[in-house]
C-alpha positions in Angstrom: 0.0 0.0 0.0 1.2 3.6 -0.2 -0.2 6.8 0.6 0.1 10.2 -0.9 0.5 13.5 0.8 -2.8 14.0 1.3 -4.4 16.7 3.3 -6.1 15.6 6.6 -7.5 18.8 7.3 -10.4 20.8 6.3 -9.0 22.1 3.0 -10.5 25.5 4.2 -8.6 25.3 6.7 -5.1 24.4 5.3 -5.2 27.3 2.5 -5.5 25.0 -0.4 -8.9 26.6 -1.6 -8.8 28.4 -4.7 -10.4 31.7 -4.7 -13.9 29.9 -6.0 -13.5 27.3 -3.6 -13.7 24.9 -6.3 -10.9 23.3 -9.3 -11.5 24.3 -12.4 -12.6 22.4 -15.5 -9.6 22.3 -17.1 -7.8 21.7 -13.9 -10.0 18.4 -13.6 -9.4 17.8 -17.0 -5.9 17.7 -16.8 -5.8 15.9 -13.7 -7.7 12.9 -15.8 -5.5 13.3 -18.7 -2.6 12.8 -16.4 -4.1 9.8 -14.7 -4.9 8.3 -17.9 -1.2 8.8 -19.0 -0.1 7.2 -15.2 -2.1 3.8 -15.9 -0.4 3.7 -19.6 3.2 4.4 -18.0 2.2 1.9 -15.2 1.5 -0.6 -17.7 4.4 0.2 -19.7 6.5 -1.1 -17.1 5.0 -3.9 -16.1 4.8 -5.6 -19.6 8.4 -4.6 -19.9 9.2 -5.9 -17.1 7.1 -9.2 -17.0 10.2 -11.4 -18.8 11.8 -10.6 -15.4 9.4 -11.3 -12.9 11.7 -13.8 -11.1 14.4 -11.6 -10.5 11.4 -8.5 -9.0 10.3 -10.4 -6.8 13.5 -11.2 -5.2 13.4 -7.3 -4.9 10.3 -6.6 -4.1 11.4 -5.1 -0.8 13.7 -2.6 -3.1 11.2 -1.8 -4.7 8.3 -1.1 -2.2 11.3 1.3 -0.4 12.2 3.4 -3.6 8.1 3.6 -4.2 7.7 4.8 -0.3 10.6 7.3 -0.9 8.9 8.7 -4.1 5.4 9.4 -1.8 6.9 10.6 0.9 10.0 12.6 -0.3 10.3 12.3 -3.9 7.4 14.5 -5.0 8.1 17.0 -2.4 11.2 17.9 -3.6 10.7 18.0 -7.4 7.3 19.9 -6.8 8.3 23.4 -7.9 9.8 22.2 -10.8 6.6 21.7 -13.1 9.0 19.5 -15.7 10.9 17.6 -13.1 7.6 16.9 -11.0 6.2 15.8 -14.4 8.8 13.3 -14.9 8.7 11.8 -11.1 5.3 11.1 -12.0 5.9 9.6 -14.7 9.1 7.3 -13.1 6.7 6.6 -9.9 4.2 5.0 -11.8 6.2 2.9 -14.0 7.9 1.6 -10.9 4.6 0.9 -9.5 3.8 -1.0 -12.4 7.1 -3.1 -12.2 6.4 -3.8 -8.8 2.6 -5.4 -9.8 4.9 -7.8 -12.1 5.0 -10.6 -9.2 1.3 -11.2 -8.8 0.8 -10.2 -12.4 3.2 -13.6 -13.4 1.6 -15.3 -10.8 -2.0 -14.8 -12.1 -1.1 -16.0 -15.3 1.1 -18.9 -14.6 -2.0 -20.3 -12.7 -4.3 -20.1 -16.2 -6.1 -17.2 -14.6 -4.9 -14.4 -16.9 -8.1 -12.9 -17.9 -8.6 -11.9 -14.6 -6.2 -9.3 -15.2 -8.6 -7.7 -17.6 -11.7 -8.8 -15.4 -10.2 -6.9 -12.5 -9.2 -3.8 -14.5 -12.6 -3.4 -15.7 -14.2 -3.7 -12.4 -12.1 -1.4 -11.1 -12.7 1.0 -13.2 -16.1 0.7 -12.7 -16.2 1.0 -9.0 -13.4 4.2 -9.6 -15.8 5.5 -12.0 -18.6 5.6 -9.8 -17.2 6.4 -6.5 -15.8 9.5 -8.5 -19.2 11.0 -9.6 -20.9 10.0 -6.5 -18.0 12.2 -4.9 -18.3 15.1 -7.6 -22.2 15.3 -7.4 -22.5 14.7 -3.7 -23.9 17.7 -1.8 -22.0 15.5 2.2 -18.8 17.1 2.9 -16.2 13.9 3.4 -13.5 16.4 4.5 -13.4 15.1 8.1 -12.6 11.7 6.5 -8.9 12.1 6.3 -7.8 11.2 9.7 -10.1 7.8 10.0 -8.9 7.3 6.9 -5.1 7.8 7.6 -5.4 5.5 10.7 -7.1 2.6 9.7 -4.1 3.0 6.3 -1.8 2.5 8.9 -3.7 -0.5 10.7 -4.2 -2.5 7.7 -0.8 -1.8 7.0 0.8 -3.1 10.1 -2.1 -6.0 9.9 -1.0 -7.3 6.5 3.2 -7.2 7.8 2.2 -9.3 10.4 0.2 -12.0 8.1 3.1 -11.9 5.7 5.9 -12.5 8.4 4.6 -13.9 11.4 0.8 -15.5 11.0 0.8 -16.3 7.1 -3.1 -17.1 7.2 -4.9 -17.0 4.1 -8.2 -15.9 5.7 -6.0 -13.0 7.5 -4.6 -12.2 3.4 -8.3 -12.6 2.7 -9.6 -9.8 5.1 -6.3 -8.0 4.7 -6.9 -7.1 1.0 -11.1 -6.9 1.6 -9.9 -3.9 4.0 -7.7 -2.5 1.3 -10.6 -2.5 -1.3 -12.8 -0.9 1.3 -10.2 1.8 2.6 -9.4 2.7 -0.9 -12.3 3.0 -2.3 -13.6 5.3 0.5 -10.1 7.4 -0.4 -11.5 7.9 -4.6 -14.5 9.4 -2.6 -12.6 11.5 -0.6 -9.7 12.7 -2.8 -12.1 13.0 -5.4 -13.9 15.5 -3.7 -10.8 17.4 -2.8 -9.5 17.9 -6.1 -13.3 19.2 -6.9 -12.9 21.7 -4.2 -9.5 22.9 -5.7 -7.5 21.6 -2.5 -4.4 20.4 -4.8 -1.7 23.2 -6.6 -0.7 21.0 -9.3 -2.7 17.9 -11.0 0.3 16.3 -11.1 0.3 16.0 -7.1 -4.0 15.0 -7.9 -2.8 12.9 -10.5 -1.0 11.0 -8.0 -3.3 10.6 -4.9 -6.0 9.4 -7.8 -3.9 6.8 -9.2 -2.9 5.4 -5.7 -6.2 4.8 -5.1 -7.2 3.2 -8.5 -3.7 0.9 -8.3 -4.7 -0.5 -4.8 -8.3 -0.8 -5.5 -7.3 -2.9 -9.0 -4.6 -5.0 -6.7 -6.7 -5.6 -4.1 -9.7 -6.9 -6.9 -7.6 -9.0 -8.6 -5.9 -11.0 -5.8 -10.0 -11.7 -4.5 -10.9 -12.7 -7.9 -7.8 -15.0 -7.6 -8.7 -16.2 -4.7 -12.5 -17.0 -4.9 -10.9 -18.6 -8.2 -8.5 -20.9 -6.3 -9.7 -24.6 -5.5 
């Protein structure tokens, strides 16, 4: 999982409202255009990648570090450099789509491949939906961020313990159900954000969107794999 720097405070509150209070249309517009161009990169690098798939996984750890560095750090420091800020986005995603390349091989070494495309499509779905449900809604999901944040971080330390100490499948089971849930209340929420003009550049919008998306899609496919697994 990962976790943009997202603001856990009323956006009135933090200064990030525009004058209007709201983003504008081409604002949204080239927030989309960016996340569109984010799942292309990301799936540039995993099908480049996917010969390899052996040799990720054995740095998987490498990986998930230089991705956690990126979220944390990386964009923070290119961020008032429009070009370079561009590019991170554009290196960030592509990692995260090298990264995927383990369950990706592992899906279709079992026969299951078209769940790949199954789960992309559900996903996109759900993402689209949650978004205009978010956009149209007249509830303020500000005070979200904090519950949010915290039950992040409890999932989080939940699904290290599985992987290291318990290794129970139901545990991976109601691990990744969380992540689905969690996420998809985040689309709602950083959704609404970027609607009320609480983000600078749609690059950093761009970003918190496409976390959302990549762990709802993960998080889909590994159910689907599961409910497909005698």
């Amino acid at each position: 999982m990962a976790l943009y720097d997202r603001d856990y405070n009323n956006t009135a509150d933090a200064g990030f409202e525009t004058t209007t209070g709201t983003a504008t249309v081409a604002f949204m517009k080239q927030t989309y255009q960016l996340l569109g161009a984010s799942m292309v990169s990301s799936a540039l690098g995993a099908y480049l990648t996917m010969p390899y798939a052996a040799t990720i996984a054995g740095y998987k750890w490498f990986l998930f570090g230089f991705v956690m560095l990126m979220v944390f750090f990386g964009f923070n420091m290119t961020r008032k450099n429009p070009t370079l800020h561009l590019v991170a986005l554009f290196v960030f995603t592509f990692a995260m789509g090298v990264m995927l390349v383990p369950l990706l091989a592992m899906v279709i070494g079992q026969g299951n491949g078209m769940l790949i495309g199954n789960a992309f499509l559900m996903t996109s779905v759900l993402f689209g939906a949650l978004s205009l449900f978010a956009i149209n809604s007249k509830s303020d999901f500000s005070s979200w961020g904090k519950p949010l944040f915290i039950t992040m971080i409890v999932i989080f330390i939940a699904s290290l313990v599985n992987i290291f100490i318990l290794q129970s499948p139901l545990m991976h089971v109601i691990v990744t159900a969380g992540i689905l849930l969690l996420f998809s209340l985040f689309t709602i929420y950083d959704t609404q954000n970027i609607a009320n003009g609480a983000y600078d550049s749609p690059v950093d919008a761009a970003v918190s969107l496409f976390l959302d998306f990549f762990n709802m899609f993960t998080a889909i496919l590994q159910l689907l794999g599961i409910m497909g697994d005698d």
